[in-house]
C-alpha positions as CSV (number, residue, x, y, z in Angstrom):
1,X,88.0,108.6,87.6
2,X,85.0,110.7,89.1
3,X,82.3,111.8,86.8
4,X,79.3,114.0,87.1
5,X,75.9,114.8,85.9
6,X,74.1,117.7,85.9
7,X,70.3,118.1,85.7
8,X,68.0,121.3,85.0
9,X,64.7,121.9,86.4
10,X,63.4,121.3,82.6
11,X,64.5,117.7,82.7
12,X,67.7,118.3,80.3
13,X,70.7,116.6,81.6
14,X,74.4,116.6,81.3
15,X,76.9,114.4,81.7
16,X,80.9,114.7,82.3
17,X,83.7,114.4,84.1
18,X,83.6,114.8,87.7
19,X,86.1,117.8,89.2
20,X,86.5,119.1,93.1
21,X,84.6,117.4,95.7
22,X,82.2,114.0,95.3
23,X,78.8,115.1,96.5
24,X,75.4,115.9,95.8
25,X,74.8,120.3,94.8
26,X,71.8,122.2,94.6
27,X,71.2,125.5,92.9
28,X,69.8,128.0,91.0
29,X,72.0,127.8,87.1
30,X,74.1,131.0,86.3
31,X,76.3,131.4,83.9
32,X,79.6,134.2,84.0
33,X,80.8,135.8,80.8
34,X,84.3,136.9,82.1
35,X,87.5,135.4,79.7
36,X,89.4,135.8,83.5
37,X,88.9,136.3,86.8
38,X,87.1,133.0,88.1
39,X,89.0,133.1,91.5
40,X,87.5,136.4,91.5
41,X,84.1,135.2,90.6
42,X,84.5,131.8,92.7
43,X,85.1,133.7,96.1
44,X,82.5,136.8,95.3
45,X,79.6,136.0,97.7
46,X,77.1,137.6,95.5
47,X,77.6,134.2,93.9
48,X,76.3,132.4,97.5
49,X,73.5,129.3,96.4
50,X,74.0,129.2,92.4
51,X,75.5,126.6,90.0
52,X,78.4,129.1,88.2
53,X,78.9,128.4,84.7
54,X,81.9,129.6,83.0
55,X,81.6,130.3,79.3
56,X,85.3,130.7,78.3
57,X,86.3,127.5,77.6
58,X,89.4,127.0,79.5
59,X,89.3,127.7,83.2
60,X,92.0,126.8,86.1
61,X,94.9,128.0,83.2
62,X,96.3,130.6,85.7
63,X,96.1,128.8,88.7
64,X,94.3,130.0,92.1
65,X,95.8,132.2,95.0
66,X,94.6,133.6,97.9
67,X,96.0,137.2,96.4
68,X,92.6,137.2,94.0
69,X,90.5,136.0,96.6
70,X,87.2,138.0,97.3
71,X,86.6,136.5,100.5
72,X,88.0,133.5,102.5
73,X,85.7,130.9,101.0
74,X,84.3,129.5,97.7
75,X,80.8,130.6,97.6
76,X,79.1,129.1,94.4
77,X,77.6,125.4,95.8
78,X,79.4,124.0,92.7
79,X,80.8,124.6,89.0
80,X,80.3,124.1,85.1
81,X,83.0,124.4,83.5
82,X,84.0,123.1,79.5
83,X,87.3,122.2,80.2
84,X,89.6,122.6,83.4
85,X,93.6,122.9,82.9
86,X,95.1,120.3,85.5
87,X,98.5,122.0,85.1
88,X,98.2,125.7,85.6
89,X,101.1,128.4,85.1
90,X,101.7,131.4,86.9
91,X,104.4,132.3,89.3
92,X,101.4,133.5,91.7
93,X,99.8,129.9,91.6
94,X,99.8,127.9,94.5
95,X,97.2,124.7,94.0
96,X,95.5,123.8,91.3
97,X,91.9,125.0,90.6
98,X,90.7,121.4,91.3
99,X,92.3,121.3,94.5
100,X,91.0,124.1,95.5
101,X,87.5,122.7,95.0
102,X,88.4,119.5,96.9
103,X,89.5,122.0,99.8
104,X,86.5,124.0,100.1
105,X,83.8,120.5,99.7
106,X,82.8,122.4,96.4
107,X,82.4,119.9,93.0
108,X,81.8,120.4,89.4
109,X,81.1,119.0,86.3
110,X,83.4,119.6,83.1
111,X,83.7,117.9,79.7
112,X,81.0,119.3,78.2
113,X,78.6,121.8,75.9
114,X,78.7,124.9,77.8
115,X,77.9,126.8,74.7
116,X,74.5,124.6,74.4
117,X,74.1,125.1,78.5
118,X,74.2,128.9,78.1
119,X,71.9,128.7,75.5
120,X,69.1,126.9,77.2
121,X,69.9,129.2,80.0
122,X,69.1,132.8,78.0
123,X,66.1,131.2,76.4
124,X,64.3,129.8,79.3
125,X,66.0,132.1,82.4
126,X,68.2,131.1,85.3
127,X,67.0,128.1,86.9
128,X,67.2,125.3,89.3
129,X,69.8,122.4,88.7
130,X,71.2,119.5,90.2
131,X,74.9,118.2,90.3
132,X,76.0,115.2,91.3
133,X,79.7,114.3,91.4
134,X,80.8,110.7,91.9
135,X,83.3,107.6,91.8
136,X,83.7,106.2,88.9
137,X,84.3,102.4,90.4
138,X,84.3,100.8,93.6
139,X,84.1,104.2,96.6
140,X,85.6,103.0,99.8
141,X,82.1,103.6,101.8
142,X,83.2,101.6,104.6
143,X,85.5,104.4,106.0
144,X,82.2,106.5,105.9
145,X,80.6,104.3,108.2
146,X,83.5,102.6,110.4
147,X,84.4,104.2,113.9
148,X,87.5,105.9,114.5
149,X,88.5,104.6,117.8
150,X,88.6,100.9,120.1
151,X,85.9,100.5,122.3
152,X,85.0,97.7,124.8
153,X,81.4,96.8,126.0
154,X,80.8,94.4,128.8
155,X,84.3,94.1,130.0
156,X,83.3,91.3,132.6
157,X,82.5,89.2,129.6
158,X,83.1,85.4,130.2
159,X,84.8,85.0,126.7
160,X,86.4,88.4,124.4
161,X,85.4,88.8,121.2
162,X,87.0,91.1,118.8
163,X,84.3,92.4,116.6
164,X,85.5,94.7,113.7
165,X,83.0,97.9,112.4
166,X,82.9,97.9,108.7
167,X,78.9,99.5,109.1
168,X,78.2,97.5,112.0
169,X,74.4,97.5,113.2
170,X,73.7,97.7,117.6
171,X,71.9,94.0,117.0
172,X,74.9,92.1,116.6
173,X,76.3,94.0,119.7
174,X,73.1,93.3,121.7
175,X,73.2,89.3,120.7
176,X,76.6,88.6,121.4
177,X,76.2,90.5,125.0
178,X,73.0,88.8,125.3
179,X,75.3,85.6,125.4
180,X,77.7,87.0,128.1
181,X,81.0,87.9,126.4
182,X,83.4,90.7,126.1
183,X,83.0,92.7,123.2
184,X,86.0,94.6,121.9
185,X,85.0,97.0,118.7
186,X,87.8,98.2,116.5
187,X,87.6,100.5,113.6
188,X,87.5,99.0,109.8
189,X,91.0,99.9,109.6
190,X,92.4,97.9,111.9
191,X,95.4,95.5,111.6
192,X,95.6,91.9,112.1
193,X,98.4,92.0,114.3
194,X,96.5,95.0,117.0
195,X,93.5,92.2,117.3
196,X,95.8,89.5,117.6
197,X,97.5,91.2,121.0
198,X,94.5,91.5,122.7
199,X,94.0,87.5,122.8
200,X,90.6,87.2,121.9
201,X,88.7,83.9,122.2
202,X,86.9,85.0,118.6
203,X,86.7,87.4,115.2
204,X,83.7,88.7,114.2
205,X,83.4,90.5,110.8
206,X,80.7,92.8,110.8
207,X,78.3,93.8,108.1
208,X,78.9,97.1,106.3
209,X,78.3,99.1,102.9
210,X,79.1,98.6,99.6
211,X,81.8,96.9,97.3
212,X,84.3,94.8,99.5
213,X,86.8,95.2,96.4
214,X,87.2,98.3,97.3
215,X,88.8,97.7,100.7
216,X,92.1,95.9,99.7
217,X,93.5,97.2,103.3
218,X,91.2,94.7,104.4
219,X,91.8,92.0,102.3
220,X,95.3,92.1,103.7
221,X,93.9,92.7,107.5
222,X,92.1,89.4,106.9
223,X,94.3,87.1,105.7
224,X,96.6,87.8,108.4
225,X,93.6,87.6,110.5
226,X,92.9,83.4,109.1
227,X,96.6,83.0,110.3
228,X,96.1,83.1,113.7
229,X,93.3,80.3,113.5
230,X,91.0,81.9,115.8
231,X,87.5,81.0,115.7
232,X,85.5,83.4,113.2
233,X,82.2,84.6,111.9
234,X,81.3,86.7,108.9
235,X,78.1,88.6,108.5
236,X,77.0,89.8,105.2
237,X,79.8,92.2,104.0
238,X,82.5,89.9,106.8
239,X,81.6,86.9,104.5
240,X,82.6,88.6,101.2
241,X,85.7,90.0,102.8
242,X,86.2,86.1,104.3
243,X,85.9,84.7,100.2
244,X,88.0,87.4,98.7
245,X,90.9,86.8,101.3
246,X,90.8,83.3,100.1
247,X,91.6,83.7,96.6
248,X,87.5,83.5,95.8
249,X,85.5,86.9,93.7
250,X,82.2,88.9,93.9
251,X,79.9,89.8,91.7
252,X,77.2,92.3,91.4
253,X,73.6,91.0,91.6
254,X,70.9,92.5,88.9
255,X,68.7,94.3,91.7
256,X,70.2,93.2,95.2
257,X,68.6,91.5,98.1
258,X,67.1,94.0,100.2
259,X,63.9,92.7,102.6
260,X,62.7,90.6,106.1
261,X,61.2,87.6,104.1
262,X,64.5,85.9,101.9
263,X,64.1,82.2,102.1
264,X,67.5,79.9,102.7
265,X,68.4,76.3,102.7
266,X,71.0,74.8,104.8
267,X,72.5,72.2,102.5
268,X,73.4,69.6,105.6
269,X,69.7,69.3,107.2
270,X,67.6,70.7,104.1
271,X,65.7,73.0,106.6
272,X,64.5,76.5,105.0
273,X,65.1,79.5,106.8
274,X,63.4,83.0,106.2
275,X,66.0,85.6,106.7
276,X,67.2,89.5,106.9
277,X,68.9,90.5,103.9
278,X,70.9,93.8,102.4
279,X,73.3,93.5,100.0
280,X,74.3,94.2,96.4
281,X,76.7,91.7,96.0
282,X,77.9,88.1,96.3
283,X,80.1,85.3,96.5
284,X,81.1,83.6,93.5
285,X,80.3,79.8,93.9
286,X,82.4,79.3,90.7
287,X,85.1,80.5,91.9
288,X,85.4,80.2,95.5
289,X,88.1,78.1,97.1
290,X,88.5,74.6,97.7
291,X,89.1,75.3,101.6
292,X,85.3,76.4,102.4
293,X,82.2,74.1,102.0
294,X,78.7,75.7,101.1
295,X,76.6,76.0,104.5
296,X,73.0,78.0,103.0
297,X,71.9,78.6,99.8
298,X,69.1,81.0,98.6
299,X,66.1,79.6,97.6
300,X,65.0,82.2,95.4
301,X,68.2,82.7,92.5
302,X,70.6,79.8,94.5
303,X,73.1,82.5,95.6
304,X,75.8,81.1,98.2
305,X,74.2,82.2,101.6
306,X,76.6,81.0,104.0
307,X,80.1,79.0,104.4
308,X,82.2,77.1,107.0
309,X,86.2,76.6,106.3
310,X,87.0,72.8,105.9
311,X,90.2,72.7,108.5
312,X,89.7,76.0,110.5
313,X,86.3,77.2,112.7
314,X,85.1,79.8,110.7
315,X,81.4,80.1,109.6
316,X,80.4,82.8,107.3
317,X,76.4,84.2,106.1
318,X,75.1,86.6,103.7
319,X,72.2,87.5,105.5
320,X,72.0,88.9,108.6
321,X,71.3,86.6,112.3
322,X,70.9,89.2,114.3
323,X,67.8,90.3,112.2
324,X,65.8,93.8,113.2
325,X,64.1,94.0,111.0
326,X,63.0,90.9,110.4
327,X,62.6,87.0,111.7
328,X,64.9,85.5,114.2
329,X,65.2,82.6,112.6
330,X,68.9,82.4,112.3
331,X,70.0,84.1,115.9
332,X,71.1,80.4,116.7
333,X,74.1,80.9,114.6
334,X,75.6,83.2,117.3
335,X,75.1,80.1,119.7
336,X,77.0,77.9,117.0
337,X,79.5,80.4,117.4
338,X,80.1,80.7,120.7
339,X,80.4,77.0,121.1
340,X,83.3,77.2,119.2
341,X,85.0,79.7,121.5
């Protein structure tokens, strides 16, 4: 469920359910007085740059179509309405209201006062405002981020690794060229089985964005992915996606860890490490499976860090080896990896 906030340029806000397009709006706050006529009003270009309000309190009712249409585009940056009917009826409609909004990359904000809005509105004058529409839960930000096609990068490589782009950062490129192989980068949406038929010697799951729970496609991708038992590495958001797809959870950490100077411990040798780190969430050590055994640890709130799978060569870290920013610390972890090739 999307929801929205709106915010005037006296500091009062507004919050409610989100409708059209998720995104940020800008505006100068207007308000229409009209009991019809908003496809009308929403395709006048007069309206061009404003927030519209609508004071009847039922909009959408009638539906939208292009034979009320003013112009060929939605003008208003975005819309306040008190409540939007979902299932419109008129034997002229074609989509819903909402849809329409989604269409054009136009969002709103319904659900509430628009009686108190209007108010403030004819006491203090139009002014500016800010509307924000957004997920509810978990967005997908991954496919925001992820490439759309295959591409390969030193194709004379001595050994092919298939490296999959869930946000992936140049520096992980760079280090595994650095060590001579064939880098093979496919898009976040990927299937097991496409990976698998190019034979490569290793899987690398790249860092990326966000809440890994909200990729279930890849869930599935990597599961079929610890199958095959190829040789694999996880950074950051790779070695949430690597827990999840063995039964483990995530949770979301109070603040993050976000910096260059976050100290870890590996467990086996007791050596500290300072490391790269950018992340919200992390790995349940409560609930993680039985199959992996704790590699690094955070020295700061004892957050799992890092994770190698009992039978199969897979390693996993939160933080990030290839570093930039940061210390270098860690870059021997791509070594460990290609040993295992």
């Amino acid at each position: 469920m999307k929801k929205a906030i709106l915010i005037l340029n006296d500091n009062v806000v507004f919050r409610g359910k989100g409708i059209g397009a998720i995104g940020s709006y800008w505006g100068e706050l207007v308000f229409n007085t009209g009991m019809t006529g908003y496809m009308e009003a929403l395709t006048d270009p007069s309206y061009a740059g404003q927030i519209l309000t609508f004071t009847y309190p039922l909009i959408g009712n009638y539906g939208t179509t292009s034979k009320w249409s003013e112009s060929k585009k939605i003008h208003p940056v975005s819309i306040v309405v008190s409540e939007l009917c979902e299932k419109p009826v008129h034997r002229e409609n074609t989509v819903p209201l909402d849809t329409l909004l989604k269409t054009h990359h136009v969002g709103g904000i319904s659900g509430i006062d628009t009686r108190a809005l209007v108010k403030i509105i004819r006491q203090k004058g139009t002014m500016p405002a800010v509307l924000a529409v957004y997920e509810n839960d978990y967005p997908d930000l991954i496919k925001q981020v992820t490439r759309k096609n295959i591409q390969i990068i030193n194709p004379d490589g001595k050994k092919t690794v298939a490296l999959i782009d869930y946000g992936l950062k140049n520096s992980v490129v760079e280090e595994l060229i650095k060590r001579e192989l064939k880098v093979i980068i496919f898009p976040a949406t990927v299937c097991a089985e496409e990976i698998i038929n190019y034979q490569p010697n290793g899987i690398i799951l790249s860092n990326g964005p966000g809440d890994p729970r909200a990729s279930p496609y890849i869930h599935k991708a990597v599961k079929k992915m610890l199958e095959a038992s190829i040789p694999m590495l996880g950074i950051c958001l790779g070695h949430q996606f690597l827990a999840l797809a063995t039964g483990g959870k995530i949770y979301k950490l109070k603040f993050g860890h976000r910096g260059v100077n976050h100290p870890v411990i590996d467990l086996k040798t007791k050596k500290a490490y300072l490391t790269s780190q950018n992340h919200t969430y992390a790995v349940s050590e409560e609930n993680l499976s039985k199959e992996w055994r704790i590699l690094f640890k955070n020295l700061n709130d004892q957050t799992v860090e890092g994770l190698a799978h009992k039978k199969k060569t897979i390693l996993s870290v939160q933080f990030h080896p290839e570093a930039n920013p940061g210390p270098r610390d860690t870059s021997f972890l791509f070594d460990r990896f290609v040993s295992l090739l």
